[in-house]
N, C-alpha and C positions, 0 to 999 in steps of 0.2 A: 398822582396816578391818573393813567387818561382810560375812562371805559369806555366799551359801549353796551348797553342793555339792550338785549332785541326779544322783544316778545309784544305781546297785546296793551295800546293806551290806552283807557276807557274814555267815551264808550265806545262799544257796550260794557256794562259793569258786571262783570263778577270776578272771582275769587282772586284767579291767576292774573286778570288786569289789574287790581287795584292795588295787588302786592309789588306789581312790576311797577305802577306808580308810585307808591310808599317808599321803596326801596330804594328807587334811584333819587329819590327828592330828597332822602337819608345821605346817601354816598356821595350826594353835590354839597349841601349843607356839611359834610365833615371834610369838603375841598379838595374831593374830586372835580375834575373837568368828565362831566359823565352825556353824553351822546346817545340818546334814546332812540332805536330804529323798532317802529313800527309795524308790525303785521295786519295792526286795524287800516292803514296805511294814514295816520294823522297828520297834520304837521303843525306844528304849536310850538309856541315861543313859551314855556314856563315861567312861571317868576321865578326869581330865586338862577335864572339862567342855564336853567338845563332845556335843550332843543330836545325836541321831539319831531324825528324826518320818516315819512313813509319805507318802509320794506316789504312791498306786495311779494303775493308767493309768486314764483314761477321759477325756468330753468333756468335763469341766469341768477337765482337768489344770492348764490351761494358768491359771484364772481363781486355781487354788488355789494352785501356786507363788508367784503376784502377792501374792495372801493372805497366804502364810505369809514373802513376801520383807519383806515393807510391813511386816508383823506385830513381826521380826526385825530391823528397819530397816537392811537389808541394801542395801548400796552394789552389790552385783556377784550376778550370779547366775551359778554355774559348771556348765553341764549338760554330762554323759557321753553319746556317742553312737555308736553302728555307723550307718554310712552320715550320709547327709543325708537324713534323713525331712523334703521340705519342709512336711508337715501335724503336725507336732511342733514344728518350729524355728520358722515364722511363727508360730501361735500363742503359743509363749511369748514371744517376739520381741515382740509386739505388745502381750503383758501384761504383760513390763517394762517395755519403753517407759512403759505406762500411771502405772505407778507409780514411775518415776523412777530403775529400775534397770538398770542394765549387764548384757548378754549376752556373756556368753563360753563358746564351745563347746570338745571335746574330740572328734574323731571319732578313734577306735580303730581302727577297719578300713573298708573301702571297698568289699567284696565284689558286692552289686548295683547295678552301672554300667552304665546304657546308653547308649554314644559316640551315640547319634541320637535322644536325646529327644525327647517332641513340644517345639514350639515354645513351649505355653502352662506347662509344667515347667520348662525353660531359665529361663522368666521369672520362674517363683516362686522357684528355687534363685537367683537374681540379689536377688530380691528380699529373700532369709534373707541375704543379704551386705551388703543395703546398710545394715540395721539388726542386724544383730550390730556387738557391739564388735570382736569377734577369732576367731582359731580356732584350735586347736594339732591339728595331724595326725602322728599317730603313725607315720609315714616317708615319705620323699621320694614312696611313690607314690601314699599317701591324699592329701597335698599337691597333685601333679599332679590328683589327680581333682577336687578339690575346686575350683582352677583352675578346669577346665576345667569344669564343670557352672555356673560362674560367679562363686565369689566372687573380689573382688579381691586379688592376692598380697600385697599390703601388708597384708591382714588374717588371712594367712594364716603360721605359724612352725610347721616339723618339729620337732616337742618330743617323746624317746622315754618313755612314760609310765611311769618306772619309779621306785621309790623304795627305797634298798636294806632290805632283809630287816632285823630286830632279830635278830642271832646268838645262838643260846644256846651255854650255856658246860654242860658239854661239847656238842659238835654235836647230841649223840644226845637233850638231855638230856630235851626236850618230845615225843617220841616214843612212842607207846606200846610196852609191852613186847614183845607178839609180833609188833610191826614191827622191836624192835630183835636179837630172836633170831633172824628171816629174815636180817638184815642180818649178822650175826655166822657165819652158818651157809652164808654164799656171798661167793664171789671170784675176780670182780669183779663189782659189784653197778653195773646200768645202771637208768635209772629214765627217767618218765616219769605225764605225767597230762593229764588235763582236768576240766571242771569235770560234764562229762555226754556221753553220743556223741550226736551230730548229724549227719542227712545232708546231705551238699549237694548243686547243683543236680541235678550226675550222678549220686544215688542211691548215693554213697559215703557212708562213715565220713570227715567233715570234719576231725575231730582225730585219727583215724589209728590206732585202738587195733588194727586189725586191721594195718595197718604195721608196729606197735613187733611184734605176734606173731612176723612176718613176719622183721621182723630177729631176734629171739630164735630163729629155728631156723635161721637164719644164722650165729648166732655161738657157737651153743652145743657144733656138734663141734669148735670150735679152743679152745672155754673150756667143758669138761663140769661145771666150780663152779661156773660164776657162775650170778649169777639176778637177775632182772629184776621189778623192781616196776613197779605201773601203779597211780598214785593215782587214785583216780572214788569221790568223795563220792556223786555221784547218778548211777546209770546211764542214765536217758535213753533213746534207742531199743534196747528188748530185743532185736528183732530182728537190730543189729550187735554186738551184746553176744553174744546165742548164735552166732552165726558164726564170731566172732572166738574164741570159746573153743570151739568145738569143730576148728578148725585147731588152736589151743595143744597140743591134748591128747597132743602125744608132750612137751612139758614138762614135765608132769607136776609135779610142789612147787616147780620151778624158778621155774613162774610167781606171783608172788602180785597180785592186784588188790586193793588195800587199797582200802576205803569207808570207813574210818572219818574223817570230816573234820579235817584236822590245823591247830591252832593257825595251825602257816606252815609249809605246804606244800614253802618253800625249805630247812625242815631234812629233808625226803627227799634234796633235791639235795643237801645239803651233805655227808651222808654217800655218795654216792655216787660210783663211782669213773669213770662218763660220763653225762652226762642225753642226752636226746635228745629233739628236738623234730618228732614225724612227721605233721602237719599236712599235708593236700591244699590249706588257702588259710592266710590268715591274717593277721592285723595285725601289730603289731611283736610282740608276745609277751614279756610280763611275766616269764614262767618264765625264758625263755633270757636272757635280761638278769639276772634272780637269781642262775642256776648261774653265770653269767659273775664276777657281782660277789664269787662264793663260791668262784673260785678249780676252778670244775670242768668239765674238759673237755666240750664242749657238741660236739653233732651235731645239723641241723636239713635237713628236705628245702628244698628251693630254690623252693618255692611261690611265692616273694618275699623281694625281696635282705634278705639279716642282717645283724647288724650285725659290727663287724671282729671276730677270732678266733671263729667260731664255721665248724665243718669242716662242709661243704653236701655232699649227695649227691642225686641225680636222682629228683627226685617222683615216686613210684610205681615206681621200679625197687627191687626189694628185694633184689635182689643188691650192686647199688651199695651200697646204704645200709650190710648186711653187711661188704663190702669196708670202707669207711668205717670203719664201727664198731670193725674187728679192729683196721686201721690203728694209730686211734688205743689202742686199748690196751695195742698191742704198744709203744709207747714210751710209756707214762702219763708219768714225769717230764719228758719234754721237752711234749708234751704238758699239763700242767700249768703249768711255766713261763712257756710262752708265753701263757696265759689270765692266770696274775701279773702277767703285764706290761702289762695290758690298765687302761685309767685309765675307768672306769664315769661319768658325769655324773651326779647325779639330777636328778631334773625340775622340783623344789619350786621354786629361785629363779629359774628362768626361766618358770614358772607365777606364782610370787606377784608378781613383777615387772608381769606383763601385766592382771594380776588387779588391783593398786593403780593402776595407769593408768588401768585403764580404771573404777576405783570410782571416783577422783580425778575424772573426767573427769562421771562421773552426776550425783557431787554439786557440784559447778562450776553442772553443766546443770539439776540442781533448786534453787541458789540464785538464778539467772537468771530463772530459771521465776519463783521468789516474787516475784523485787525487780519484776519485769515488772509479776506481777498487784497487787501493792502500789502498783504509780505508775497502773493503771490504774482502781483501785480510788480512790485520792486524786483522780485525776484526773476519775473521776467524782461525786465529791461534792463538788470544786472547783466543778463545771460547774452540778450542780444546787443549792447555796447560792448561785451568782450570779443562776442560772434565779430562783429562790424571792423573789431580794434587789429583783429589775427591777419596775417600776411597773407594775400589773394596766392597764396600757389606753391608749392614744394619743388624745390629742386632736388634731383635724385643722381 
């Protein structure tokens, strides 16, 4: 099966890139010929031989995909998504169609939803449903939205987009050195990240850097060792960046915010003694599904439901979160166990499943398409060799 994967190749590193990396280094490794088109716009030769070719946005996005699908002679197109942008999805939509390839989306998160859309919106998100092939919504309640904004549930499957982490041996081993002296020089070590801070609607910190602060001067008179790291490859809005550190500042070395961009980000979790996920909204979250699959106690605010074993504390109360965090520390092994016992899915074969259907299904529909135009083609120069064959003229 030939794909193509279009969404973000790290870096920058978060959630939605690194799954879009996982994924397709999955689906080549199981012998697909898989075609990676870019939005970060990279271009990188893989090992393992999956390309990676630029797809900057603009208004001919939608003509170039077709291009480089057709080019690729690619059965399925797989694009990554936040929300339903329906001036994104009809376009491409319409330029596989064109060229005789299957749409299959990914929406990650669902963040701007309006329950009263105009009428003429309603129509168009109906309309990116009735010409996609499929859709995978990264939790029950991008599903729901997606419903309801109109596509059909039959083409809709909660698939959580994770794929687990490559462990290294030892945990620490891919680590830089003076990330791995912090870690040696505090105990218990809580962590946390994003890929950049972003506000949201409410002119807050989206991913919560100033939260994690927030619980760190929470939990630091009942644990005066520990220290808390904060991975941010790219900081993003200065303005919640210096806020958020000038609160830190009775922390003091306790805090570190590491920038330096890490291979897999999931070997901070790994050595960590609780990750924590302090998000104001959020889609399912690549991270806490990592820490999860790595055996480490996970704390996440309640933005939007988690998945099983992971200890939820009340968005934006930072006392709770606090209380929370101590909680589990105070019993790490039992705490730990319980995360052991947690059975992780990844998402590959229930992705590559819907992904062969529906390429199966393209190419069904473009040899159709031929045999059609080939009987219509015969049948027209059937018609006009009898035309040519008939007697020039009636006598009467």
């Amino acid at each position: 099966m030939r794909i193509c994967q279009v969404g973000p190749w790290p870096p920058p590193y978060g959630g939605v890139s690194v799954y879009v990396q996982r994924l397709a280094r999955q689906l080549q490794l199981r012998g697909h010929e898989v075609l990676l088109l870019d939005t970060s716009e990279h271009h990188v030769d893989d090992p393992g031989g999956l390309r990676v070719r630029p797809l900057p946005f603009g208004r001919d996005q939608a003509l170039r995909l077709a291009e480089a699908a057709a080019a690729h002679g690619a059965d399925v197109a797989h694009v990554h998504l936040v929300g339903l942008p329906w001036k994104t999805v009809l376009p491409f939509a319409l330029a596989c169609e064109a060229v005789g390839v299957a749409l299959v989306i990914s929406v990650h998160s669902f963040r701007d939803y309006d329950p009263v859309a105009p009428r003429a919106q309603r129509a168009l998100h109906r309309a990116c449903g009735r010409l996609i092939s499929h859709a995978f919504a990264s939790g029950h309640h991008v599903a729901r939205r997606l419903t309801e904004v109109g596509l059909p549930p039959a083409k809709v499957t909660e698939v959580a987009p994770f794929v687990p982490p490559t462990r290294a041996t030892p945990a620490d081993a891919r680590l830089p050195a003076p990330l791995r002296d912090f870690l040696a020089a505090h105990d218990p070590v809580i962590s946390a990240g994003a890929g950049h801070l972003k506000r949201n609607e409410a002119d807050q910190d989206l991913y919560g850097f100033d939260a994690f602060v927030d619980l760190a001067l929470g939990v630091q008179a009942a644990y005066p060792d520990a220290g808390f790291v904060f991975q941010l490859p790219r900081r993003g809005d200065d303005a919640l960046y210096a806020r958020a550190m000038a609160a830190a500042a009775p922390l003091g070395e306790r805090l570190l915010v590491h920038a330096t961009p890490l291979e897999e980000a999931a070997d901070l979790w790994a050595v960590s003694d609780l990750f924590v996920r302090p998000t104001r909204n959020d889609g399912d979250s690549v991270s806490v599904r990592e820490a999860l699959s790595l055996g480490v106690p996970t704390l996440a605010s309640d933005a939007v439901a988690r998945p099983a074993g992971v200890s939820t504390y009340r968005v934006g109360d930072h006392a709770d979160a606090a209380r929370a965090a101590c909680a589990l520390l105070g019993d790490l092994p039992a705490a730990r166990a319980a995360v052991d016992a947690l059975v992780m899915p990844p998402a590959v074969a229930a992705v590559e499943r819907a992904l062969v259907q529906a390429g199966a299904r393209a190419r069904w529909q473009r040899r159709t398409r031929s045999l059609r135009g080939r009987a219509l083609h015969r049948g027209r120069r059937l018609a006009l060799s009898r035309l040519t064959a008939a007697p020039h003229g009636t006598s009467t």
